[in-house]
C-alpha positions as CSV (number, residue, x, y, z in Angstrom):
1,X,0.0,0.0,0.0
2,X,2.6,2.5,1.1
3,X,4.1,2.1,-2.8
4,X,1.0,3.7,-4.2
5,X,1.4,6.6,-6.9
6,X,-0.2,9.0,-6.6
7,X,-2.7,10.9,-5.1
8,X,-1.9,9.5,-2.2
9,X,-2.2,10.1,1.5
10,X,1.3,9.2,2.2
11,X,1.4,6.2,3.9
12,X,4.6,4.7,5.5
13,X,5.1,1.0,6.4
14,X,4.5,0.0,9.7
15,X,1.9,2.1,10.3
16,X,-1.3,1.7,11.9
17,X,-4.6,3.3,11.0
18,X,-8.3,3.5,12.1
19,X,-10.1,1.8,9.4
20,X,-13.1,4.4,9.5
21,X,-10.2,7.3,9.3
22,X,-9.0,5.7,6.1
23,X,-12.9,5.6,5.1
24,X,-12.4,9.8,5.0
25,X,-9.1,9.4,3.1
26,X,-10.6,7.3,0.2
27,X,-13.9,9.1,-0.4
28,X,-12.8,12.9,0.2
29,X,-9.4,12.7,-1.6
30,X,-9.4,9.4,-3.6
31,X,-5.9,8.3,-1.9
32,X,-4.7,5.0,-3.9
33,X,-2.4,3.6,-0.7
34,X,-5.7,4.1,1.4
35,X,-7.3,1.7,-1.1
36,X,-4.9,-0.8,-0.9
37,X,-4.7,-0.8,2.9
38,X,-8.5,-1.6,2.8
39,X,-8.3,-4.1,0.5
40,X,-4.9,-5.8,2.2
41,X,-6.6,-5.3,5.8
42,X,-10.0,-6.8,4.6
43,X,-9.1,-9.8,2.7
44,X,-5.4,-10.4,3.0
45,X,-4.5,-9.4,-1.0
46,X,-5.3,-7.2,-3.6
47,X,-6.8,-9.8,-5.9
48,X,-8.6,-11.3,-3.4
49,X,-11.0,-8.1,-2.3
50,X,-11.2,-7.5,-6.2
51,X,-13.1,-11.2,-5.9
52,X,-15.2,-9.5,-3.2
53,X,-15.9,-6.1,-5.0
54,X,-17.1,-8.2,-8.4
55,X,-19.0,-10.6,-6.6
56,X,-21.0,-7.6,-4.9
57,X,-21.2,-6.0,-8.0
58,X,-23.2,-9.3,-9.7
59,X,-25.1,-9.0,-6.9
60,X,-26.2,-5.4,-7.4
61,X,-26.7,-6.4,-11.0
62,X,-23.7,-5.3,-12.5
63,X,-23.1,-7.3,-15.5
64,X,-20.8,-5.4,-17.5
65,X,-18.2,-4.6,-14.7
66,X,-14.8,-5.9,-13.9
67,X,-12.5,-4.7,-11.2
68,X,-8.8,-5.2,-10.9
69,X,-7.5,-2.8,-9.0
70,X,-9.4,-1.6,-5.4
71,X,-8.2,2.3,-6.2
72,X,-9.9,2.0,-10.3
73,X,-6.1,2.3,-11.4
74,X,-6.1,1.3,-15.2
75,X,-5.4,-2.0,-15.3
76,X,-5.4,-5.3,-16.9
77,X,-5.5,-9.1,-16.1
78,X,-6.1,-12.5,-18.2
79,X,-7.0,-10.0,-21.1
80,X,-10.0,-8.2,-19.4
81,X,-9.4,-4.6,-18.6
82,X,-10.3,-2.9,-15.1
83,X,-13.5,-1.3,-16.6
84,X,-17.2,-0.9,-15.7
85,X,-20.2,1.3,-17.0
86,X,-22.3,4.6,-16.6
87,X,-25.6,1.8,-15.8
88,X,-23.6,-0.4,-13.5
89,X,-21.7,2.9,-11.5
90,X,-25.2,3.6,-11.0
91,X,-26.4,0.6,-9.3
92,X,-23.6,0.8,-7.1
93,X,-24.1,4.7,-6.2
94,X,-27.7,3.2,-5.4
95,X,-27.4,0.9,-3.1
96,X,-24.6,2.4,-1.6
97,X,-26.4,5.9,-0.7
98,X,-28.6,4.1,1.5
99,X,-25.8,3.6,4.1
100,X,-26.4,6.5,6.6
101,X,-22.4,6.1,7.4
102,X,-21.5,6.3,3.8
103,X,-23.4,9.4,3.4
104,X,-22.1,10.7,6.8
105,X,-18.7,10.1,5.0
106,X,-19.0,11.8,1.6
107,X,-20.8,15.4,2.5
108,X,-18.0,15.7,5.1
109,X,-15.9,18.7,3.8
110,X,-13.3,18.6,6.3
111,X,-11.5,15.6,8.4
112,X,-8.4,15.3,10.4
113,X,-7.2,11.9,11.8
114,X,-4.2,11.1,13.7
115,X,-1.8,7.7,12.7
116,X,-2.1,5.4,16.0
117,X,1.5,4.7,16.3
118,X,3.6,7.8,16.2
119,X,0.7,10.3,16.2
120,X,1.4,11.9,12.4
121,X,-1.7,13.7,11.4
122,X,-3.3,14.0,8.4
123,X,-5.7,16.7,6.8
124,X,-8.8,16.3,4.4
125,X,-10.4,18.3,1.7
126,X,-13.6,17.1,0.3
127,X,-12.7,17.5,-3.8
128,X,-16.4,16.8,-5.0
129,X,-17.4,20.9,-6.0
130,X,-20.7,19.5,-6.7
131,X,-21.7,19.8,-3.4
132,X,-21.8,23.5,-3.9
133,X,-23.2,23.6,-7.4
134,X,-26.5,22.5,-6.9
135,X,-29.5,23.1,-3.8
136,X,-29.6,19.2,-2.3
137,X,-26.4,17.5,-3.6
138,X,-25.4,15.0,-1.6
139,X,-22.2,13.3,-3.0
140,X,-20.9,11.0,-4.7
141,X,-17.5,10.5,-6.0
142,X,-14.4,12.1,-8.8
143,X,-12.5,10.2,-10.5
144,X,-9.6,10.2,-13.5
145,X,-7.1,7.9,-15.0
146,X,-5.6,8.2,-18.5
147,X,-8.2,5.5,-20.1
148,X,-11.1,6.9,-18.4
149,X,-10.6,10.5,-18.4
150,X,-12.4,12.5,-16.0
151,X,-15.4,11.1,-14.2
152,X,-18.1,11.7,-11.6
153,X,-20.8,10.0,-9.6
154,X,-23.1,12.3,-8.6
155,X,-26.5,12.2,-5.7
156,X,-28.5,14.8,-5.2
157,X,-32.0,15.2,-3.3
158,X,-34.7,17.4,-3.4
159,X,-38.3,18.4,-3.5
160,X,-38.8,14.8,-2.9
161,X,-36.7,13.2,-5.4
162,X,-33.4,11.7,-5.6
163,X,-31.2,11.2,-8.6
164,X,-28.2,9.6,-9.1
165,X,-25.9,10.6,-12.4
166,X,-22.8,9.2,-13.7
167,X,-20.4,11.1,-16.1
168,X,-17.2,8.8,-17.4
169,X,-14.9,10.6,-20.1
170,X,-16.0,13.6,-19.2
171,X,-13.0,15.2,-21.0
172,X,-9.2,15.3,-20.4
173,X,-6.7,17.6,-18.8
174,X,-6.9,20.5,-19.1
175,X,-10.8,19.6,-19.3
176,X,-11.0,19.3,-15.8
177,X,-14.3,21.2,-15.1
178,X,-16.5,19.9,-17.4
179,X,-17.8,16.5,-14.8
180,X,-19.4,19.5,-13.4
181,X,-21.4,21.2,-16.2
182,X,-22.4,17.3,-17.6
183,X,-24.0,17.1,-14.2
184,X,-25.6,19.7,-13.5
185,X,-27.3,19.1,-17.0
186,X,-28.1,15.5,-16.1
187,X,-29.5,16.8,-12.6
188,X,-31.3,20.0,-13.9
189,X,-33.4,17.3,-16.5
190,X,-34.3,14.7,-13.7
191,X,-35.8,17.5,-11.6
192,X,-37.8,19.0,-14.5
193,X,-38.9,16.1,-16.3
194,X,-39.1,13.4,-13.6
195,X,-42.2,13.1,-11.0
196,X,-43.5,10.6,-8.6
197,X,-45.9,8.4,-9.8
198,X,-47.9,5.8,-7.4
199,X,-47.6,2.2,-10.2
200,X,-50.0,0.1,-7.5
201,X,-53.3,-0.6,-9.4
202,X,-56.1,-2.2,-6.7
203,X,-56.5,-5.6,-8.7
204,X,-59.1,-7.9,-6.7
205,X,-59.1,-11.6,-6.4
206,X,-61.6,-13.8,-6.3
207,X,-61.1,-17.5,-4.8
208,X,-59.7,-20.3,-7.1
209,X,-61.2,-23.3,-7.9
210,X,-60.2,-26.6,-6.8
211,X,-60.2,-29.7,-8.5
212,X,-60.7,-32.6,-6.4
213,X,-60.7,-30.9,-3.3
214,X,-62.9,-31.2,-0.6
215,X,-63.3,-27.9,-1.0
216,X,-64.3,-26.7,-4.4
217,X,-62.1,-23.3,-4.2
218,X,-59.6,-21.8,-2.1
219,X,-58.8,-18.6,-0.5
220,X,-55.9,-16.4,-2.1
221,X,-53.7,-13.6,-1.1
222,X,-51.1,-10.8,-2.3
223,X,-47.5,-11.0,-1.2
224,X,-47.3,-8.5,1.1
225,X,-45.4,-4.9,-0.4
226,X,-43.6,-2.1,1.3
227,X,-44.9,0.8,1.9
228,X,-44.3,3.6,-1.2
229,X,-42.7,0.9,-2.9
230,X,-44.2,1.2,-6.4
231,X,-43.8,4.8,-6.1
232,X,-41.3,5.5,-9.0
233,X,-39.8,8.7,-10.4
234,X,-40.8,8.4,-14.4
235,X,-40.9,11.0,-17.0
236,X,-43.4,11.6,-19.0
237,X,-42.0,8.8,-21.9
238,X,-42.3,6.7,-19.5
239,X,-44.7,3.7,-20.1
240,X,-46.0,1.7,-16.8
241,X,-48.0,-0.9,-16.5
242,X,-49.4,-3.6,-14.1
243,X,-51.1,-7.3,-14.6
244,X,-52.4,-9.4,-12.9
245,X,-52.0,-13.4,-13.5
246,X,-53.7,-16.4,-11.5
247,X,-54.6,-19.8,-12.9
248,X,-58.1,-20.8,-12.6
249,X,-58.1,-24.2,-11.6
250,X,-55.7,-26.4,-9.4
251,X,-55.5,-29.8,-7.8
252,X,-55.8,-30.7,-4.5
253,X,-53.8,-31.2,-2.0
254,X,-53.4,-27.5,-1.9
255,X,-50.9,-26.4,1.0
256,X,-51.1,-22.9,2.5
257,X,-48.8,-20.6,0.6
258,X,-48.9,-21.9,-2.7
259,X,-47.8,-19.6,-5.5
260,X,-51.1,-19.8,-7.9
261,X,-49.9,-16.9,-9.6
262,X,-48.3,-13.3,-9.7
263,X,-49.0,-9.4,-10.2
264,X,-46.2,-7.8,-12.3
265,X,-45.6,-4.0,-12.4
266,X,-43.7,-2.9,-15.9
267,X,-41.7,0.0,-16.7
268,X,-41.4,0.6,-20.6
269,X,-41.6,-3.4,-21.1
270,X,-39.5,-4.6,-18.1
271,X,-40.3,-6.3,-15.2
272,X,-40.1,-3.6,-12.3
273,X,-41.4,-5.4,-9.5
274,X,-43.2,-8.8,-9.1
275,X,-45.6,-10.2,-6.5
276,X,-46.4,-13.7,-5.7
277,X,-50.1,-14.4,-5.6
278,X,-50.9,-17.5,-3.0
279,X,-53.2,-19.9,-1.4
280,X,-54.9,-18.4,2.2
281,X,-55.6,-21.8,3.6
282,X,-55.1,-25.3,2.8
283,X,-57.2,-28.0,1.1
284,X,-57.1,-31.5,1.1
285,X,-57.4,-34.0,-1.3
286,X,-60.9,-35.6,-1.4
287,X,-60.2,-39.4,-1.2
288,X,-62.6,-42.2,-1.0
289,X,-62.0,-42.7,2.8
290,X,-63.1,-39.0,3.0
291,X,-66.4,-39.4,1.3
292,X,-67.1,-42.3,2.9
């Protein structure tokens, strides 16, 4: 870690750091040892916490995104570049903005830490401008190597809303400025053109039938929803729509909480969100010992 190029935050070996101090270093300065020393500390190696960032990113639904290096220093392994996209930045920036600590950590414009050993302190500037561009920005992240040129992952709230905007080659030096006016562009449209829309359409459902049962239907219910949770913001090109699918017959034995069908919610042709539709009770299967 402490061989890092540059920008760094100086680190010597031997040293010993808080890991939440080094949390400051990587978001508010983008310090390359500092990413290293989290990786190394974490999972032992390098190459190992890369295995850990890719499998989190498949999780998040990443699927064009490979990382190499934990500091996004160009690099290259087995023929596959360090490289990701605008889409999958975003789904990271997504998920990760709901960590009340990680947004603690990036609107801090200001931190000072001490090294635990011999005391040396260290001073942080928050580089993301944005922050004091727009009314509501709250983050995310600058970036530049010489493949990617400059970049940006930017959050911002307000009136209700939340946007998240990602900016890669942005320009080169001496281009350094122009992250910012990309988005501010991309933020100024999202507020103007996006509003909340409620998806949820009240479908009813009647009882099912059941074939040899010794009931002749059975009671179903929704999958229960969070609340707000098909409340999307959409733009006015924006096509929704919800259906509503449940067979009409099924066999006995029926067991409680059997999936008879589901109630899909689209957004321009893709599946948004989808609910199981289920049995309320169970039914059992009429038998000649039963009828007699």
């Amino acid at each position: 870690a402490a061989k890092m190029p540059k920008v760094h935050l100086g680190m010597r070996t031997g040293e010993t750091h808080r890991l939440e101090d080094l949390l400051y270093s990587l978001m508010l300065e983008s310090h390359n040892d500092t990413a290293v020393a989290i990786a190394e500390h974490i999972d032992g190696s390098v190459e190992a916490f890369a295995e850990r960032m890719n499998n989190k990113a498949e999780e998040l639904g990443c699927r064009h995104t490979n990382f190499i290096t934990p500091n996004g220093l160009d690099a290259e392994k087995k023929g596959k570049a360090h490289s990701t996209t605008a889409y999958d930045l975003a789904l990271v920036a997504s998920y990760a903005i709901k960590n009340e600590k990680f947004l603690q950590i990036i609107q801090a414009r200001n931190y000072e830490f001490a090294e635990l050993t011999k005391g040396r302190r260290f001073q942080l500037t928050n580089k993301n401008r944005f922050l004091d561009l727009m009314e509501g920005a709250i983050g995310i992240k600058t970036g530049f190597t010489g493949d990617a040129g400059y970049c940006f992952v930017g959050a911002l709230q307000r009136d209700g809303k939340k946007f998240v905007s990602v900016v890669l080659g942005s320009g080169w030096p001496p281009n350094k400025n122009w992250k910012w006016k990309d988005t501010k562009i991309l933020m100024t449209y999202g507020l103007t053109e996006y509003e909340s829309k409620d998806m949820e359409k009240k479908f009813t459902y009647e009882p099912v039938r059941v074939r040899n049962g010794v009931k002749p239907v059975v009671k179903v219910c929704l999958e229960k929803r969070e609340e707000d949770e098909l409340v999307l913001l959409l733009s006015k090109e924006d096509e929704i729509m919800a259906k509503s699918e449940v067979k009409e017959e099924i066999t006995a034995p029926v067991a409680a909480g059997q999936v008879v069908g589901y109630e899909s919610y689209y957004v321009n042709g893709h599946v948004y969100k989808r609910y199981e539709i289920k049995t309320a009770e169970s039914v059992e299967l009429r038998t000649y010992f039963y009828c007699l």
